[in-house]
VMD Tcl script that draws the C-alpha trace (Angstrom):
set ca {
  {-19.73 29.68 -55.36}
  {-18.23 31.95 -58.28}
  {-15.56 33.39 -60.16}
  {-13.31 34.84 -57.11}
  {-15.64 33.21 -54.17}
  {-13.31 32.21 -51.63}
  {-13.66 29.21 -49.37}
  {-11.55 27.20 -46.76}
  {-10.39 30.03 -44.87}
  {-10.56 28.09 -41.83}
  {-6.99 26.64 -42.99}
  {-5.81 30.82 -42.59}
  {-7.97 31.55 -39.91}
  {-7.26 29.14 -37.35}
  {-3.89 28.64 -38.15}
  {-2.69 28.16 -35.00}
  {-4.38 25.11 -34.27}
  {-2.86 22.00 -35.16}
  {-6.66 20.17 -35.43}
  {-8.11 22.40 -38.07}
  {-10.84 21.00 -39.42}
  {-13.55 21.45 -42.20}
  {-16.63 23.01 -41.62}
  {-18.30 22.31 -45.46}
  {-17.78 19.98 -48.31}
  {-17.34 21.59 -51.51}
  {-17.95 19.80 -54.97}
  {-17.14 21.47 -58.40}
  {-20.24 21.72 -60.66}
  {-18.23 21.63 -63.86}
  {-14.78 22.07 -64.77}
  {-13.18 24.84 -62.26}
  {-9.95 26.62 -62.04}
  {-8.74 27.62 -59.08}
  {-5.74 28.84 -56.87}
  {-4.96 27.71 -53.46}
  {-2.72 29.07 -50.59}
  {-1.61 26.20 -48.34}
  {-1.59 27.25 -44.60}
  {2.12 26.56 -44.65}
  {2.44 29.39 -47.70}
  {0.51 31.72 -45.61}
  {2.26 31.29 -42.40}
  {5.77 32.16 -44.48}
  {4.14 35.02 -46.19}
  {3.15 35.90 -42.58}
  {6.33 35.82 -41.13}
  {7.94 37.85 -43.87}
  {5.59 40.50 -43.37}
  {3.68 39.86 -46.72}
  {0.18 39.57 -45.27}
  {-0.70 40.92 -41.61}
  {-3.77 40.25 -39.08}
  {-5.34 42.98 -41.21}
  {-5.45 40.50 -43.57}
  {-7.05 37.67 -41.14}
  {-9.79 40.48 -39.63}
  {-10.86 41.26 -43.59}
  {-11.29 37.23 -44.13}
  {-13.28 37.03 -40.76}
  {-15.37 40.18 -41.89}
  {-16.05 38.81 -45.26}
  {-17.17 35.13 -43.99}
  {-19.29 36.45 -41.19}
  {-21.48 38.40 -44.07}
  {-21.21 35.49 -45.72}
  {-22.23 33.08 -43.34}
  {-25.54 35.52 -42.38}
  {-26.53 35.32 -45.73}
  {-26.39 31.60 -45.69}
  {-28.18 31.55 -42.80}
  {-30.98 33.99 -44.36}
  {-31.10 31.51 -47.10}
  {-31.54 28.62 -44.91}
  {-34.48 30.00 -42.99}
  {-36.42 30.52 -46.20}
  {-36.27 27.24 -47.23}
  {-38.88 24.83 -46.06}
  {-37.68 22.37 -43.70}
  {-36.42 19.09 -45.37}
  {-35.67 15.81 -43.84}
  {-32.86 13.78 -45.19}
  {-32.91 10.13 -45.50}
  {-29.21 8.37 -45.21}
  {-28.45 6.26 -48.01}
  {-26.36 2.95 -47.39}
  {-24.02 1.68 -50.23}
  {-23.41 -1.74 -50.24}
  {-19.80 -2.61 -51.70}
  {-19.66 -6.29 -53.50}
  {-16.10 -7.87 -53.32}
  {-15.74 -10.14 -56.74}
  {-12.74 -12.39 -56.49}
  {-11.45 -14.55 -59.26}
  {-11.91 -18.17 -59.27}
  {-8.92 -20.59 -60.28}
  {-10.54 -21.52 -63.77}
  {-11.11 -17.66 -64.62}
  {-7.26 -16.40 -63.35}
  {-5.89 -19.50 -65.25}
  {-7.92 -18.21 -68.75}
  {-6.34 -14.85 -67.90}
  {-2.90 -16.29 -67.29}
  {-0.13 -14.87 -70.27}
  {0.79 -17.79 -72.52}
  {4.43 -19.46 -71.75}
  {5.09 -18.91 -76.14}
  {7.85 -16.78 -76.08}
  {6.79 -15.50 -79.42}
  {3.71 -14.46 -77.59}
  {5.37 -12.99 -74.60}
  {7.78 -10.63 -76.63}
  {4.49 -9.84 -78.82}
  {2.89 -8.66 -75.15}
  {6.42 -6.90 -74.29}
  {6.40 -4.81 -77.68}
  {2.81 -3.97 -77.01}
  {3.30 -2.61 -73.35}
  {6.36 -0.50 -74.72}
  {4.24 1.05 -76.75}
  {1.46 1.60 -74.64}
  {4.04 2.77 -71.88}
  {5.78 5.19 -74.68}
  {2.41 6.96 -75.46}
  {2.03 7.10 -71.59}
  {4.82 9.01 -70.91}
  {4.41 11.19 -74.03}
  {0.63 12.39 -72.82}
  {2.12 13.03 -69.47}
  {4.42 15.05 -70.97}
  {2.21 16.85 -73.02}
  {-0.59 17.10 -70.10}
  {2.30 18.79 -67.47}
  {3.03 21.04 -69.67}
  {-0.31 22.17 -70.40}
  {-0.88 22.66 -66.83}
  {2.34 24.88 -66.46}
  {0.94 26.86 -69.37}
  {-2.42 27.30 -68.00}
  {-0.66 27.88 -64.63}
  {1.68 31.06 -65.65}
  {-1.56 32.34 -67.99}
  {-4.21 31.95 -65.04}
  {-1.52 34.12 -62.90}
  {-0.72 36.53 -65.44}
  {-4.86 37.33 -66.00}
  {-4.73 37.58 -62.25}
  {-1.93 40.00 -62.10}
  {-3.09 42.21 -65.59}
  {-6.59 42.25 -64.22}
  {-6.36 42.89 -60.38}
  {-8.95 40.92 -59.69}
  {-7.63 40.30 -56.51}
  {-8.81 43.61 -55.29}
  {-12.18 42.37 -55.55}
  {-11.54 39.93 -52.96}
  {-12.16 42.04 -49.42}
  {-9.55 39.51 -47.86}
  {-6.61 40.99 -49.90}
  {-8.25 44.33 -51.56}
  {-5.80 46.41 -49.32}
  {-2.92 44.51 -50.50}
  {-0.17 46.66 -53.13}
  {0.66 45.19 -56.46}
  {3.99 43.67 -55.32}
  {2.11 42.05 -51.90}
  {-0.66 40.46 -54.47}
  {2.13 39.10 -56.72}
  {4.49 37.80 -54.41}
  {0.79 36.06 -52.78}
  {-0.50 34.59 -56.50}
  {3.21 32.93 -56.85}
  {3.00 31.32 -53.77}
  {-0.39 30.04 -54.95}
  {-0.42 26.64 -56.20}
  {-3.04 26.54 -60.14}
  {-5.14 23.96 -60.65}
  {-8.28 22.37 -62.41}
  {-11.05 20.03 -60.73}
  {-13.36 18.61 -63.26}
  {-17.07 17.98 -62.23}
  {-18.27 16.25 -59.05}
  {-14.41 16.42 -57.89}
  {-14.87 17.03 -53.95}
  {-12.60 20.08 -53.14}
  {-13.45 20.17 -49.29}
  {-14.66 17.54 -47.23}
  {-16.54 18.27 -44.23}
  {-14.39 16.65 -41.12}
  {-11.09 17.01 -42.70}
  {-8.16 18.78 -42.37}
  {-8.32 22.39 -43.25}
  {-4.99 22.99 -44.78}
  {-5.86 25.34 -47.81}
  {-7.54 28.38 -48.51}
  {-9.17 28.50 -52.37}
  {-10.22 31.22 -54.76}
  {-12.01 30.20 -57.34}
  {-11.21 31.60 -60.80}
  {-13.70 29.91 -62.96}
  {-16.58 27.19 -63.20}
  {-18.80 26.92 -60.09}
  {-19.26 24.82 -56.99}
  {-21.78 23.89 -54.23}
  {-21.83 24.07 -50.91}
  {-23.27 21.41 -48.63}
  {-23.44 20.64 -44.48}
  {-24.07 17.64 -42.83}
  {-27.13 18.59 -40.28}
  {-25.89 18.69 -36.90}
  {-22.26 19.55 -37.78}
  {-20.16 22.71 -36.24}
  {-20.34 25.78 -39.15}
  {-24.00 24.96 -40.17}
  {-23.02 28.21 -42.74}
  {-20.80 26.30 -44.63}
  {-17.29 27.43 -44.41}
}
mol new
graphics top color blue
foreach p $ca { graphics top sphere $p radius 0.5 }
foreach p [lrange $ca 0 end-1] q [lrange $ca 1 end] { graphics top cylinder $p $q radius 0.2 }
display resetview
């Protein structure tokens, strides 16, 4: 998947049903930026006349080609046989001696010492919070505005028939944001409840053999 690939429409597609679920996991190669329409969004934008089924027979168009592509490039590849790996997860408790050496010393000298120093560290916390949410606003309003001054939503068949007031009102009701690598975006199994467009960076697409939407989602 690419800049303006699309994935998750099950969440818009099947709407209706309470037990979406989904078809593909999705990881992010590298750092990605993407947009996201929760199924609640669309629904609203739905019911206020925003989007209409034209909108949901485009999306089933566009993943059907997909999905026969997919399928093309399945058939070419040699048949491969996958081996389940088991993790084993150690538990590593404490003993008495080793919580007692990591027990805070009674001085009180000491103690207002460890106070002063968590302050700080709690201070610089808050500050890079700070900093960080406001960066993401930034990058949020910027990512919509290159959106909006390129309309390079009309390259995505879902929404190409869609005016310029439609698309905006649909990118503000869009939630921004970044995955860095190997962040799982989809999980296969689980609750379909967005659609994404991806806006940058790249991800893969992988199905568990034997699972419902062997064409990934």
């Amino acid at each position: 998947l690419h800049a303006l690939d699309f994935f998750g429409e099950n969440a818009l597609l099947d709407y209706k049903n309470d037990n979406r679920q989904r078809n593909a996991t999705v990881t992010s190669e590298n750092t990605v930026q993407l947009l996201s329409l929760s199924t609640k969004s669309f629904i609203d934008l739905f019911d206020a006349g925003t989007v209409d089924k034209k909108v949901i027979e485009r999306m089933q168009q566009a993943t059907i080609k997909r999905n026969a592509i997919n399928e093309t490039k399945i058939n070419e590849k040699e048949e491969e046989i996958s081996v389940p790996t088991t993790t084993t997860t150690t538990t590593t408790t404490m003993s008495r001696l080793e919580i007692e050496t990591h027990a805070t010393s009674d001085d009180p000298t000491e103690l207002l010492k460890g106070h002063e120093i968590n302050d700080k560290q709690l201070k610089r916390q808050i500050s890079t919070q700070r900093r960080s949410s406001v960066n993401r606003t930034q990058k949020r309003v910027l990512a919509r505005q290159r959106l909006k001054q390129t309309n390079a939503f009309a390259k995505i068949p879902m929404f190409e028939a869609l005016g310029a007031e439609e698309i905006e009102l649909l990118i503000n009701a869009m939630e921004y944001k970044i995955y860095q690598e190997g962040a799982a975006l989809c999980v296969q199994g689980a609750e379909a409840d967005r659609l994404f467009i991806l806006l940058s960076g790249q991800c893969k697409v992988t199905v568990q053999d034997g699972a419902n939407g062997a064409n990934g989602e």
